[in-house]
matplotlib code that plots the C-alpha trace (Angstrom):
import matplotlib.pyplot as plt

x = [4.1, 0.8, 0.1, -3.0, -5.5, -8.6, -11.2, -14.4, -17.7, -16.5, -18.8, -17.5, -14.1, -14.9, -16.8, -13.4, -11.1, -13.6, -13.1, -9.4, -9.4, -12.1, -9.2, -6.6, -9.1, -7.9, -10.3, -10.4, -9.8, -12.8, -12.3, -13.3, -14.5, -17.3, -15.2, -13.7, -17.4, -19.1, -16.1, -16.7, -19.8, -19.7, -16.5, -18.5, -21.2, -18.6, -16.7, -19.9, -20.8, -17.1, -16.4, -19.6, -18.0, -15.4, -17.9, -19.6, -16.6, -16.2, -19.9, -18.6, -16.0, -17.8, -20.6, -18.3, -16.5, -19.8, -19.2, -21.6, -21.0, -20.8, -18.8, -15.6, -16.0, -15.1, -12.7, -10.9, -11.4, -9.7, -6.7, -4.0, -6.1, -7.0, -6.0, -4.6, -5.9, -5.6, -5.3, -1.4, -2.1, 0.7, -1.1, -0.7, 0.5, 3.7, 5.0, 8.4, 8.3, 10.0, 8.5, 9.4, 9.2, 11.7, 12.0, 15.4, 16.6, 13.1, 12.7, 9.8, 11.2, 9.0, 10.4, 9.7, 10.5, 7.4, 8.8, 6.6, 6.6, 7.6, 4.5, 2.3, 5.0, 3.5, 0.1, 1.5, 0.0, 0.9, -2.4, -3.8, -7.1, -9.1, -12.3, -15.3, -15.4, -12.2, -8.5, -6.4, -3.3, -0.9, -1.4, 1.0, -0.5, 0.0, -4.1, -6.2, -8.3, -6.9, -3.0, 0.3, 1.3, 0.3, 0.7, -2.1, -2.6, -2.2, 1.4, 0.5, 1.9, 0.2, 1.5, 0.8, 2.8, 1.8, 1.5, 0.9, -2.8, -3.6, -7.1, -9.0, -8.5, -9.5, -12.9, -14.8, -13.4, -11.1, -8.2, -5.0, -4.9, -8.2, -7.2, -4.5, -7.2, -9.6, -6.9, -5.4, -8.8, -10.3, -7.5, -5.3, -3.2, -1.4, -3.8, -6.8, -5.5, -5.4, -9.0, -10.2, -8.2, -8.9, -12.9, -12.5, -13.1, -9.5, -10.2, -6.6, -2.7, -0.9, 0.7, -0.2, 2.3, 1.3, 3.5, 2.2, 4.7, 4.8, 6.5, 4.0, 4.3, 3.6, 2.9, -0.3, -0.2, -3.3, -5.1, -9.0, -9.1, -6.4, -4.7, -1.5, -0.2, 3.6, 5.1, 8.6, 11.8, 13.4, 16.8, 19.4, 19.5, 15.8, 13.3, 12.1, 9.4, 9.8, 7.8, 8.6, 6.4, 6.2, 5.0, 7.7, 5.8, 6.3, 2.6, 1.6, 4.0, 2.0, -0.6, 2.2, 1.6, 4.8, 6.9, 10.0, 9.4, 9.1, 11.7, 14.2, 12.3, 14.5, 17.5, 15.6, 14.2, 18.1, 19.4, 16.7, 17.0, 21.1, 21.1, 19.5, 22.1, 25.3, 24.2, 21.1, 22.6, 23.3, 21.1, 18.2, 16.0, 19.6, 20.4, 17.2, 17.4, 20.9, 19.2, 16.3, 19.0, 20.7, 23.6, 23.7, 22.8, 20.5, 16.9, 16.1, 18.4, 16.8, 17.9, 15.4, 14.0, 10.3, 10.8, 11.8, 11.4, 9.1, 9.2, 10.8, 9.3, 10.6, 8.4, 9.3, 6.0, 6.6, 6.9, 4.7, 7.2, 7.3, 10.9, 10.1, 12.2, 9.9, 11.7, 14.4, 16.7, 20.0, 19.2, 16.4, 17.2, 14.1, 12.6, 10.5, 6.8, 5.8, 2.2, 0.2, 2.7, 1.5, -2.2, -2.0, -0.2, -2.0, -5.2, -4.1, -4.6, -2.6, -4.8, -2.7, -4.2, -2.7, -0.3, -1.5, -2.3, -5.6, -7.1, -9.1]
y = [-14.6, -16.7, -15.7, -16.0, -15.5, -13.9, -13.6, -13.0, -11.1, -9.2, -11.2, -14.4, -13.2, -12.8, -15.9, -17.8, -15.6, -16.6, -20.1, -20.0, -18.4, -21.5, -23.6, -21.9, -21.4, -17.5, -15.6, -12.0, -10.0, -7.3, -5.1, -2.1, 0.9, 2.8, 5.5, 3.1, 1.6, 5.5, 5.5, 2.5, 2.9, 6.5, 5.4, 2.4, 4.7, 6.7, 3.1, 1.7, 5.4, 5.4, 1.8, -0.6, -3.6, -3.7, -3.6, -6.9, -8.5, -7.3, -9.0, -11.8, -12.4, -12.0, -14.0, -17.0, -16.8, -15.9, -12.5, -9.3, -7.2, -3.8, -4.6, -6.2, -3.7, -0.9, -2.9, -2.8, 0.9, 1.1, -0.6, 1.8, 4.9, 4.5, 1.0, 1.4, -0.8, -4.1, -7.3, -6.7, -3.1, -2.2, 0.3, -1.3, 2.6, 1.6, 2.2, 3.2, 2.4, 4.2, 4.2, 5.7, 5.9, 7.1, 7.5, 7.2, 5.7, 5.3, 2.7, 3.8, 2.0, 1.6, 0.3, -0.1, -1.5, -2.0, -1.8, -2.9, -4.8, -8.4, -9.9, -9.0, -10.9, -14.1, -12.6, -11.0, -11.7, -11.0, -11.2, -11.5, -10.0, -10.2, -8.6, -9.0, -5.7, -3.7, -3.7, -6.8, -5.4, -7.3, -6.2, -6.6, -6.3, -7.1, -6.8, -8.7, -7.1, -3.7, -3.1, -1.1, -1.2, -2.8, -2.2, -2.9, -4.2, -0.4, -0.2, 2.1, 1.9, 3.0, 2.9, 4.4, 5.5, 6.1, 9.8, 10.2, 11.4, 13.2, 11.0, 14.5, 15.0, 11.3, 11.6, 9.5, 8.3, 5.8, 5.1, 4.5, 1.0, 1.0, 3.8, 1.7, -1.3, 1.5, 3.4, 0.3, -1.3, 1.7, 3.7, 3.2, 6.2, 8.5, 11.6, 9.2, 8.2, 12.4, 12.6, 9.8, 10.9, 14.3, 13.5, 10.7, 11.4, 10.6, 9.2, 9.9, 11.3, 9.5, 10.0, 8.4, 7.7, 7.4, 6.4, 5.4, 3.6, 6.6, 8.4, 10.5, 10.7, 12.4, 12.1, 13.5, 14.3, 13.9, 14.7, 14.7, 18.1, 18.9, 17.6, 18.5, 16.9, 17.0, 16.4, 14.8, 16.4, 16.4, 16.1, 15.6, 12.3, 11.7, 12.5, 10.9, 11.0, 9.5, 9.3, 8.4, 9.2, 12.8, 15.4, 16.6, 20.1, 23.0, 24.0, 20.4, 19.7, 21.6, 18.6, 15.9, 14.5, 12.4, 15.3, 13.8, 10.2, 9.1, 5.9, 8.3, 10.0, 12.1, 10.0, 7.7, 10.1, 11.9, 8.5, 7.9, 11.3, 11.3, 7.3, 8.3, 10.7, 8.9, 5.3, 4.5, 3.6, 0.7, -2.6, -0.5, -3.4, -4.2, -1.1, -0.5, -3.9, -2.6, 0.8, -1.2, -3.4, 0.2, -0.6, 3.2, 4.2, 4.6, 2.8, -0.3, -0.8, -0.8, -3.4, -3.6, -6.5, -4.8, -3.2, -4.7, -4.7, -7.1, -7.3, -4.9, -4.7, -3.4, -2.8, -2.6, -0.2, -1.1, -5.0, -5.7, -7.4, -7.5, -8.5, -9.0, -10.4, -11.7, -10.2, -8.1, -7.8, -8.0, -11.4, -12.3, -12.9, -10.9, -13.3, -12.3, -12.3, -12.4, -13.5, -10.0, -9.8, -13.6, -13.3, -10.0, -11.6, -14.7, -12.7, -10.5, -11.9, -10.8, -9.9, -11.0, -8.5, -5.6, -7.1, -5.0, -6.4, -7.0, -8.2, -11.0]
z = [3.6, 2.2, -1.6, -3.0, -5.9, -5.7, -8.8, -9.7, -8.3, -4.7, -2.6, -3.6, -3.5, 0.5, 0.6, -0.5, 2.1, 4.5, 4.2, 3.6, 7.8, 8.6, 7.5, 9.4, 12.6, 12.1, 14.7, 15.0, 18.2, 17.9, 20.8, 20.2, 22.7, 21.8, 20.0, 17.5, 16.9, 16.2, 13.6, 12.0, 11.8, 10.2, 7.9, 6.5, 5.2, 3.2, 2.1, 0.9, -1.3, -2.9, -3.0, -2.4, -3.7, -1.5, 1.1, -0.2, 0.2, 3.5, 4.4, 2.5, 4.8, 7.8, 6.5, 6.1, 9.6, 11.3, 12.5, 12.3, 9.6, 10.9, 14.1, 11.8, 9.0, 11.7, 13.1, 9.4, 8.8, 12.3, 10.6, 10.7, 12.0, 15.5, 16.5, 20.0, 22.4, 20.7, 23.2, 24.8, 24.4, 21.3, 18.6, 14.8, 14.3, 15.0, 11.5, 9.8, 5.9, 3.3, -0.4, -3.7, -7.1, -10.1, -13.6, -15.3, -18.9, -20.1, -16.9, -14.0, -10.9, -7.4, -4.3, -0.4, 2.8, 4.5, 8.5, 11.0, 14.5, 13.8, 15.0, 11.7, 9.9, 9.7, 8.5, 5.7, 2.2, -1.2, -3.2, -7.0, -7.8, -11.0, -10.0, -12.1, -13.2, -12.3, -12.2, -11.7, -9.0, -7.1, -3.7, -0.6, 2.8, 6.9, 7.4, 3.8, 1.7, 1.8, 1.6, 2.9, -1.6, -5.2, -8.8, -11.3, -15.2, -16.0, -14.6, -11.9, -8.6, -4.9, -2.5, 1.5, 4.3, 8.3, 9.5, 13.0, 13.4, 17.0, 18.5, 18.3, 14.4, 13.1, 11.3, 9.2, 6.0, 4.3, 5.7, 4.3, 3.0, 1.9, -0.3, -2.1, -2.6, -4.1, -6.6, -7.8, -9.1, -10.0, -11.8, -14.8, -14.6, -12.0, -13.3, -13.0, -9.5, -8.4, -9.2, -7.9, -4.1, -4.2, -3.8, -1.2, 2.7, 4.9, 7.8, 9.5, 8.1, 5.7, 2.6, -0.9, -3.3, -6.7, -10.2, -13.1, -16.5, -18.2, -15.4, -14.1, -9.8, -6.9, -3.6, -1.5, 1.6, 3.2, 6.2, 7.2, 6.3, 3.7, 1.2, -0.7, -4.1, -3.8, -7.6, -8.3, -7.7, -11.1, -11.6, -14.2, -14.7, -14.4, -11.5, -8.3, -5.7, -1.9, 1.1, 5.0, 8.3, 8.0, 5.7, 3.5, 2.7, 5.1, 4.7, 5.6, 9.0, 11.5, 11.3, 11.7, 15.8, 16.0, 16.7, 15.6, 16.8, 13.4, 12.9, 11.2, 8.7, 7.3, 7.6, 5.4, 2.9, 2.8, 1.7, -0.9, -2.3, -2.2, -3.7, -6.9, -7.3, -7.0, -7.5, -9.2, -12.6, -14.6, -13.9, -11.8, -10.4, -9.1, -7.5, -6.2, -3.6, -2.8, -1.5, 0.4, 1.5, 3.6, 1.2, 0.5, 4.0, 6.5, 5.5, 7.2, 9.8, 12.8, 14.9, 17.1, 18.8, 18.4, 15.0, 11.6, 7.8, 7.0, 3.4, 0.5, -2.6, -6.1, -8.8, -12.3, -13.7, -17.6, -17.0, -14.4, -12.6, -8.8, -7.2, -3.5, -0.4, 2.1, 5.7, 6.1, 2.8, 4.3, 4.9, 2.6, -1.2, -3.8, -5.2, -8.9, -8.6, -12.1, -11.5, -12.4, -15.7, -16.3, -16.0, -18.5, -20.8, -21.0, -21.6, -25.0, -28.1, -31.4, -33.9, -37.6, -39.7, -37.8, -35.0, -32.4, -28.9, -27.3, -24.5, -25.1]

ax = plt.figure().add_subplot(projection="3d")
ax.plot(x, y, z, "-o")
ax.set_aspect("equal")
plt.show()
């Protein structure tokens, strides 16, 4: 997994990516038919009304590596949304992660296994943005300047997970990564987040899951033409919100195209729901990586020589802190990311008279 930093104006910001794939003589396999190219084309519009600076660091990108604008920018709204002809024909919808979020002894706990096919392993980035004029967020991601998950200066999570979309329903609009990128550096709470998705365009299914430190969450389940907030379940110890690869709401399934062949949905959300239950207690970051590790049953254990967890991820809302293991967590250690909780620390200033915090 490369980590990187990323700061200043958004142009720039692609300008440096841009050079960082010169380096690496990264190229970038643009095949699209002419169905994929009308969507790009029509999604771009949207991106650049809700979210023109990512789109400047989109051009800054392709600028750098010497590629049109408008044929790579659909290619990356494509990401995740209708992606199936790629060069040794295997969709990137191939998709089986589990996310969630839950509040218990004044702690707000994220964590995922992001499960994908093992070749976007190696691509895999975990990445620091300080944009000129928006949120700083730790953002994890198999594609680059959109992302699968992230948590922000704010201590609000986001977080996505792949619905099956039928080819006849995809329309123009953001898809699902790019709507993590947008809600982490544009919002600061989980109420802020709802507003900001209920008004954007969805290009394709997917669920959003949102959690912010005070322990407000929910999910959204979103499709190009509905969308449903789905609140936490609470409980008595606390409450908790989970997505899989399906819609969870009965009013919300009938749009669902897998038709069961979801990677064990519900067997993954059971063991979510039933694990904060009977062991999330005690040292939580702890017990959270033995839940992503399928300690407590069924999660990540696929076995499969074409599908694996590429990374889990456990965010502690409050702290900033991100305890990640890079590959599948029965065999790779977390390691803590403190990097995000580092640069906002490093930023506030104490002010003597009244010994309240501020940013600089």
């Amino acid at each position: 997994m490369y980590h990187l930093r990323l700061k200043g104006d958004h142009y720039q910001m692609g300008v440096k990516r841009g050079k960082i794939f010169q380096k690496s003589n990264i190229t970038f396999p643009l095949h699209l038919d002419n169905f994929q190219l009308e969507h790009g084309r029509k999604s771009e519009q949207i991106l650049k009304k809700f979210f023109p600076e990512v789109c400047e660091e989109i051009r800054g990108v392709s600028d750098t590596v010497g590629i049109s604008y408008l044929p790579f920018v659909s290619w990356m709204l494509c990401m995740g949304c209708c992606m199936y002809n790629l060069e040794d024909n295997t969709p990137v919808e191939i998709r089986g992660c589990t996310a969630f979020a839950y509040s218990k002894d004044n702690r707000v706990i994220y964590g995922r296994n992001n499960d994908l096919p093992p070749y976007l392993k190696n691509g895999s980035k975990s990445e620091i943005y300080s944009p000129l004029n928006g949120n700083r967020f730790n953002i994890t991601t198999s594609s680059f300047i959109n992302g699968e998950e992230g948590i922000n200066e704010h201590g609000l999570a986001v977080a996505m997970t792949f619905v099956m979309t039928g080819l006849e329903n995809i329309q123009a609009g953001f898809n699902s990564c790019f709507i993590v990128r947008y809600l982490l550096e544009k919002a600061n709470s989980t109420e802020n987040a709802l507003l900001l998705l209920m008004k954007l365009p969805i290009a394709s299914n997917c669920n959003i899951l949102i959690a912010d430190k005070n322990g407000e969450m929910s999910v959204v389940e979103c499709t190009p033409y509905k969308k449903r907030i789905r609140k936490a379940v609470n409980m008595d110890n606390g409450k908790i919100v989970c997505t899989v690869n399906s819609f969870t709401s009965d009013e919300m399934k009938q749009y669902d195209a897998a038709k069961g062949d979801d990677y064990h949905s519900a067997k993954r959300y059971y063991t979510v729901m039933e694990s904060f239950n009977t062991h999330m207690k005690g040292n939580l970051i702890e017990t959270t990586k033995q839940l992503l590790k399928g300690n407590y049953g069924f999660i990540c254990q696929y076995d499969e020589p074409d599908f694996e967890t590429v990374w889990s991820s456990v965010f502690d809302l409050e702290n900033l802190m991100v305890y990640r293991a890079e590959g599948d967590p029965r065999k790779k250690k977390f390691i803590a990311d403190s990097r995000l909780h580092d640069i906002v620390q490093k930023n506030r200033i104490i002010d003597p008279r009244t010994k309240i915090r501020q940013h600089a």
